[in-house]
C-alpha positions in Angstrom: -29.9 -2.9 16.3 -28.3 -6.3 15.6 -27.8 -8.6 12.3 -26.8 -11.8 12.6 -26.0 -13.3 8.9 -26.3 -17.0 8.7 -27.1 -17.4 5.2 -24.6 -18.4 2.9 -24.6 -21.3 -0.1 -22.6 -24.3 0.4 -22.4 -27.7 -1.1 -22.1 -26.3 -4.5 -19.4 -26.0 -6.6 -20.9 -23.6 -9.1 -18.5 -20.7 -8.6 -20.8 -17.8 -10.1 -23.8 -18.8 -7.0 -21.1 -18.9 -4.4 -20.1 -15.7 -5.1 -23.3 -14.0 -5.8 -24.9 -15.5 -2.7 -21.5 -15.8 -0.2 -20.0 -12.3 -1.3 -22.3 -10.0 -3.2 -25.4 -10.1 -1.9 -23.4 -10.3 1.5 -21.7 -7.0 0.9 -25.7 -5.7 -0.1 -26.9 -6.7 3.0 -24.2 -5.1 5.1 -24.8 -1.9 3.0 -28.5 -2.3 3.6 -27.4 -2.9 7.2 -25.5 0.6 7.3 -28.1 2.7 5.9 -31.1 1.4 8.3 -28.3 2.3 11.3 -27.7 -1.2 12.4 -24.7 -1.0 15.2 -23.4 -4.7 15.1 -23.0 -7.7 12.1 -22.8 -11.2 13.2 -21.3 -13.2 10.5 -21.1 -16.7 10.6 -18.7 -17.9 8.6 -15.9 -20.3 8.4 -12.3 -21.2 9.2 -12.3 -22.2 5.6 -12.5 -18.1 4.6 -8.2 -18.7 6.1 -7.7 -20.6 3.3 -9.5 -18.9 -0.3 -7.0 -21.0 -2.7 -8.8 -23.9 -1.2 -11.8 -23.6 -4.1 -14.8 -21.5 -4.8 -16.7 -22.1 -1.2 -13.8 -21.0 1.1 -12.8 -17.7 -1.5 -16.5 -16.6 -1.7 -16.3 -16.7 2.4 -13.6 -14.6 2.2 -15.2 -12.2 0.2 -17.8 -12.3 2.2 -16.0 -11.2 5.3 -13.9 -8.5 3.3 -17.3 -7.1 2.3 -17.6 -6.0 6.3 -14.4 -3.4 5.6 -16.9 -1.1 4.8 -19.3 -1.6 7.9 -18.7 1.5 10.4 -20.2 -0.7 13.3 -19.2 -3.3 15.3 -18.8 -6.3 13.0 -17.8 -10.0 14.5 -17.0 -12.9 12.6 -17.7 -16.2 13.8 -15.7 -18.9 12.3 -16.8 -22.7 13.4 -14.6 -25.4 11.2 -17.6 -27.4 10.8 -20.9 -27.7 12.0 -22.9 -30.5 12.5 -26.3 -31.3 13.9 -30.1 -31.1 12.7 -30.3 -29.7 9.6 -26.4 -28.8 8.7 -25.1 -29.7 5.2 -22.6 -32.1 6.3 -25.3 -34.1 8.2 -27.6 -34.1 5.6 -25.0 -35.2 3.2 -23.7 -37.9 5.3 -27.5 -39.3 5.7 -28.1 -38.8 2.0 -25.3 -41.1 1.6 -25.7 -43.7 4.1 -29.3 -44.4 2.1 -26.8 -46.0 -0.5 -25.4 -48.1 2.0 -21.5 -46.7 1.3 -20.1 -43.3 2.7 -16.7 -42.4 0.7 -14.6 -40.6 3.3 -11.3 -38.5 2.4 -8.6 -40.5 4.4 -7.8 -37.1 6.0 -5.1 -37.1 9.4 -5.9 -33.4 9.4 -8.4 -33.2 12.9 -10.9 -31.2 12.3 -13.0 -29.8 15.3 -16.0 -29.7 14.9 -19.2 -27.9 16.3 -23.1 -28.4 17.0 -25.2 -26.3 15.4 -27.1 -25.4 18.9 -23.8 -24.0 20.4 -23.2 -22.0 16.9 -26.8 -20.5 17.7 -25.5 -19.9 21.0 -22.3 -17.8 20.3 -24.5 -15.6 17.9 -26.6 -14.4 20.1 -23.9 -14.1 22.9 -22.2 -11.7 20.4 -25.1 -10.0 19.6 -26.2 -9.3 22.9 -22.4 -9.0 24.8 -21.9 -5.3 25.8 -18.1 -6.3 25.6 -17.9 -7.7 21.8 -15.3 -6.4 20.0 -15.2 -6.3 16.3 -12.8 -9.1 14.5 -12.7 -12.9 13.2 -13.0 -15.4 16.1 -12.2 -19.1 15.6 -15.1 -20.9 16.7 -14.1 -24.3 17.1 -16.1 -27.3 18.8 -14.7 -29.0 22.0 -12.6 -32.3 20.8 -10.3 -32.7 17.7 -11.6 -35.8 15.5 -10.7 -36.9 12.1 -13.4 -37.2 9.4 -13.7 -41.0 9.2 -14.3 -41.1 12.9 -16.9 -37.8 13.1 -18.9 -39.4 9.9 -19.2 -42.9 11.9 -20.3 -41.0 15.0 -22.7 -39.2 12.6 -24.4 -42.3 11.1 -24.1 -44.4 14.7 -26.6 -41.2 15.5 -28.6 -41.7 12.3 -28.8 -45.7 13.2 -27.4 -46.4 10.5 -24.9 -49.3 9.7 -23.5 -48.0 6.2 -20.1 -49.2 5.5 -17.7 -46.3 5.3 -15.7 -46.3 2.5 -11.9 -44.1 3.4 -10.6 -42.8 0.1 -6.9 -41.6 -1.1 -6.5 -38.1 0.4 
């Protein structure tokens, strides 16, 4: 038997939900998991779990993935940078956004690599299923390195949208 987790909350800065939905009721689940004899954990996480001193969202992903040290089975972590597509949080925001006409950007020159949400569904079930999966964190990082100004234009170019983006002070 296989669990793919995929659940997590995000786009919140409310540090108590992050941590009771991102860590605690992680570590139940993978408890849960254990005791009805599940053999593998999927996690999908995030690159952000590296960095926890980076605010509530990326600590409460690392708790989360610590909460698989108890997990006797096979137990991969899948950790995209960002993912993007129908129905992601970063899409949504960016639309949400754009309604106003204006989408403030961070000025970042960090590239970020980003990844569809369709190839994310992809690796999960090639981990799942993959007689040769091994247990332990694996970068899951999309195709071409792109700053955030750029990925949020090619974002609302795909929306049709013509809101002005708006680079702020990193």
């Amino acid at each position: 038997h296989v669990l793919i987790h995929m659940a997590a909350a995000m786009g919140s800065t409310d540090r108590t939900l992050l941590y009771e939905v991102n860590g605690a009721s992680s570590r139940a689940l993978f408890v849960a998991a254990s005791r009805a004899g599940v053999g593998r954990i999927v996690l999908v996480s995030t690159m952000a779990a590296l960095r926890p001193h980076d605010g509530p969202y990326a600590a409460s992903k690392a708790q989360g993935q610590r909460a698989l040290d108890s997990f006797a089975g096979t137990s991969i972590v899948l950790q995209p940078p960002l993912i993007y597509g129908r129905g992601s949080q970063v899409s949504a925001t960016i639309a949400g956004l754009a309604r106003f006409g204006v989408v403030p950007v961070i000025n970042s020159t960090s590239p970020l690599y980003p990844v569809h949400v369709d190839d994310v569904a992809a690796a999960c079930i090639e981990a799942a299923l993959s007689d040769e999966a091994e247990s332990g964190n694996y970068p899951l990082p999309g195709p071409e390195a792109i700053k955030f100004p750029e990925f949020t234009r090619r974002v609302l170019t795909q929306l049709g949208s013509n809101a002005r983006i708006v680079r702020l002070p990193e």
